[in-house]
Every structure is written in C-alpha cells, then in structure tokens.
GUBANU-797753 format. One record per residue (C-alpha): x, y, z. Coordinates in nm, 2 decimals, padded with zeros to 4 digits, always signed. Example, Ala and Ser with C-alpha at 12.3 -4.5 7.8 and 13.67 -1.06 7.14 Angstrom:
<rs>
> px,py,pz
> +01.23,-00.45,+00.78
> +01.37,-00.11,+00.71
</rs>
This chain:
<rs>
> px,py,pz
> -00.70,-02.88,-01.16
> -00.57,-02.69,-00.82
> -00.80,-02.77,-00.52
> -00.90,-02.43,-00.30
> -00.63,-02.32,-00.07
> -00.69,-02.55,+00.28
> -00.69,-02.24,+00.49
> -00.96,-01.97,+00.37
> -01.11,-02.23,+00.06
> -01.05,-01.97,-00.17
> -00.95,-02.12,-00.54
> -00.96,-01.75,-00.74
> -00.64,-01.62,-00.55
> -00.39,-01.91,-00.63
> -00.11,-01.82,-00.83
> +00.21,-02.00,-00.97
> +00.55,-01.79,-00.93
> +00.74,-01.69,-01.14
> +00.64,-01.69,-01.48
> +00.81,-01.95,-01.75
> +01.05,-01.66,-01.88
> +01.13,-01.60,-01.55
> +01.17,-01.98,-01.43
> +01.41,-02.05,-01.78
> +01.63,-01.80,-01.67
> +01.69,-01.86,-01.31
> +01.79,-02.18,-01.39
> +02.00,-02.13,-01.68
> +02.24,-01.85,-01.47
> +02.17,-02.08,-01.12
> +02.15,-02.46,-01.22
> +01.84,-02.44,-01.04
> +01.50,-02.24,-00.93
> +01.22,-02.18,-00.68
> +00.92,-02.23,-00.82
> +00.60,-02.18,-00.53
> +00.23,-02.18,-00.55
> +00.08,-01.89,-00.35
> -00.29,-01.80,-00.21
> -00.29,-01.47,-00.25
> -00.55,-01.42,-00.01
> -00.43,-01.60,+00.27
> -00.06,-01.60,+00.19
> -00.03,-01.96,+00.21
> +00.25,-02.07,-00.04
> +00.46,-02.36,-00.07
> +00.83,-02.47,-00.26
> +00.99,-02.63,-00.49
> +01.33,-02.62,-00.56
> +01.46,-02.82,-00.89
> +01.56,-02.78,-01.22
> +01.33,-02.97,-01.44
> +01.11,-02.87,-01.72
> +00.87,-02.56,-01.60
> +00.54,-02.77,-01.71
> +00.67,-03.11,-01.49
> +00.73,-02.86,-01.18
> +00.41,-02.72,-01.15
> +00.27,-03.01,-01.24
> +00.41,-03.15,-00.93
> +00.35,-02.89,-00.74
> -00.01,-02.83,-00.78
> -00.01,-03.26,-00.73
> +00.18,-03.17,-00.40
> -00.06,-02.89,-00.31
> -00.34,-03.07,-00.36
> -00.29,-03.34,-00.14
> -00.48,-03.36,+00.17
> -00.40,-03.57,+00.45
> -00.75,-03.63,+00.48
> -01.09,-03.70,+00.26
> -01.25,-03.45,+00.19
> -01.54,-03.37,-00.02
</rs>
C-alpha cells in the first residue's frame, strides 16, 4: 500500500516508472536501472538505482517512499 504523496496528499496520481518490460531491458543492455515513484500531480518523484528483481525494487521503493520522519495519522 503507497501512502499519499507528503506534499499535495494526493494518492490517485502516483505512478511507478518504467514499466517491467521496460525495467528488464535497461538492465540487461546497462547492468543496471532507474526505477522512480512519481506524483504526477505535484511532480514529486524519488530514485532508485539497482539491479535487482523489478517486484523487490518497488517494493522497496514504495517502503522508502512511505516513510515519514514523523507520525502521522
């Protein structure tokens, strides 16, 4: 589950780039890939770089994008 983007607490907007297709073959002609969770909205979007397995990286991204420095409700 992806929390709302921090900034304009939309949670409709948020994307994953790029797709898996995309993601397989970046890193098979690279060694490695970006892989970014965007607010469309807002344009908030934050990075990875790696190479592992397309469901572990955004897996850890969304964990990375959903943690807040403070509580929150």
């Amino acid at each position: 589950m992806v929390k709302v983007c921090p900034f304009c607490k939309s949670n409709k907007d948020l994307v994953v780039y790029p797709n898996y297709e995309t993601y397989k073959e970046i890193v098979e002609k690279y060694g490695r890939a970006c892989i970014s969770l965007k607010c469309n909205k807002c344009d908030v979007e934050m990075f990875m770089f790696g190479k592992e397995d397309y469901t572990l990286k955004v897996r850890n991204l969304i964990a990375k994008w959903n943690y807040r420095g403070w509580d929150e409700p």
